[in-house]
N, C-alpha and C positions, 0 to 999 in steps of 0.2 A: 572529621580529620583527626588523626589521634594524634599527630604532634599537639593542634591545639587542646587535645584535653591530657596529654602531658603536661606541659607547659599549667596547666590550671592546675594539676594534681601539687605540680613542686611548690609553686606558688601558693599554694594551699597547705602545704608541710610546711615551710619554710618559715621560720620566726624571725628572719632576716631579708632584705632587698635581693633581687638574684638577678645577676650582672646577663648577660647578652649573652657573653662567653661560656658562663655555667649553662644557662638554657640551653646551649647551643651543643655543647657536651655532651646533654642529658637525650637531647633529643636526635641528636645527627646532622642535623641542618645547620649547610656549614654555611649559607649567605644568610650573615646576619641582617642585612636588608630586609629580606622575606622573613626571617625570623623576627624581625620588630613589627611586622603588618602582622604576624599571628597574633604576637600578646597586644598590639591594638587592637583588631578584630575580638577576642576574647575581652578584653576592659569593656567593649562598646558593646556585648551582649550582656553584661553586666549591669549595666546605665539603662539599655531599652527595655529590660524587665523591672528597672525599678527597683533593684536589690538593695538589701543592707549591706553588701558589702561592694567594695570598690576592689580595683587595680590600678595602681597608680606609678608612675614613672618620679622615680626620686635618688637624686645623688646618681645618675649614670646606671639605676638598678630599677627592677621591679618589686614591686610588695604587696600582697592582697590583704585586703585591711576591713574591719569593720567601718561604716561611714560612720562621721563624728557626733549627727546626732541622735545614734541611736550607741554610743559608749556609755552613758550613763544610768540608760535603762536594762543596759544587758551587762556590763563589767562586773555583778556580785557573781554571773555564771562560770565567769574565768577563775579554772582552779589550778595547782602544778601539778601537772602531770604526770603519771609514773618514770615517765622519759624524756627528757630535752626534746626540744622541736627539732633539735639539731639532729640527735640520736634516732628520732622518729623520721627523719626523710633519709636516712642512713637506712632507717631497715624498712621503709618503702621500696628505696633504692634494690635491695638485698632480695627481697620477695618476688622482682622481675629478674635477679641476676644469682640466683643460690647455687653455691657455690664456687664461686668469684674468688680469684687471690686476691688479698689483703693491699699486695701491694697495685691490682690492677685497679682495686676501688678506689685507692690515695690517688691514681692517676687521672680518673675520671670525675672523682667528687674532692679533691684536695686534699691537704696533711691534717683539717681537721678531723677528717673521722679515725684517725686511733683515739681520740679519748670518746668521740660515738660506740665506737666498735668493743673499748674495753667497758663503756656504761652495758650496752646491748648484752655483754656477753653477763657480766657481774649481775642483770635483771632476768638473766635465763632466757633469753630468746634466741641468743646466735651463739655457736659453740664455733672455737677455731680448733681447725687443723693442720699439725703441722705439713707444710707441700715445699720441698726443698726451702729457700733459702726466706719466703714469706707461709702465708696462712693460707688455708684455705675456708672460707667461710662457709658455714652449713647453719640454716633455721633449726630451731629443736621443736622439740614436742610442743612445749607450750607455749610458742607461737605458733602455730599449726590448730590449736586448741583454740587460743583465745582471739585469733583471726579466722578461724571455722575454714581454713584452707583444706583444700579436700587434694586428694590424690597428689601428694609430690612429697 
């Protein structure tokens, strides 16, 4: 089911809880109903393999989280990364949608990706174009390189 491995992939970018309504955005699935049996279906294969890591229902959001007893054996692995996590499901986002206006991305992923979109662009991965009255986003070369994307 590839909503459910959307839904794992944001969940998996994501350095914050992701509400019902974002999932729901991202994926198309507008009964959020069945959109809440995915992400339990997805937690609950989680659990039956026994993984380190969890998904968890918290504050009205989702979060995938390492479990807690294995934070203190693996926490020296955690480094900061060349990009926000935020920045980073911005140009996950971007890598299924190239070429996107600027302002259709703030529609579907919120007002925080201008300061994603201006880190993205300032780290050489996304260059804007201007397209009437927003941007047009385009991948550059070295994301294309350093994500080994082939043909696009």
């Amino acid at each position: 089911m590839k909503e459910k491995r959307l839904v794992e992939a944001a969940l998996f970018m994501s350095s914050r809880k992701l509400s019902l309504e974002e999932l729901r955005k991202l994926t198309g699935i507008g009964a959020l109903g069945y959109l809440e049996k995915v992400v339990r279906e997805l937690a609950e294969e989680y659990r039956e393999r026994g993984s380190a890591i969890e998904i968890v229902a918290e504050d009205g959001g989702y979060i995938m989280r390492v479990k807690a007893e294995y934070i203190e054996e693996v926490k020296d692995f955690a480094k900061e990364a060349e990009l926000s996590k935020s920045a980073l499901r911005t140009l996950a986002y971007l890598s299924k949608h190239e070429g996107m206006l600027k302002s259709e991305l703030v529609k579907r992923l919120g007002s925080g990706v201008y300061a994603d979109v201006k880190e993205l662009v300032k780290a050489g991965f996304v260059k804007e174009r201007k397209s009437g009255r927003s941007s047009k986003l385009l991948l550059t070369e070295k994301f294309k390189r350093m994500f080994r994307v082939e043909g696009k």
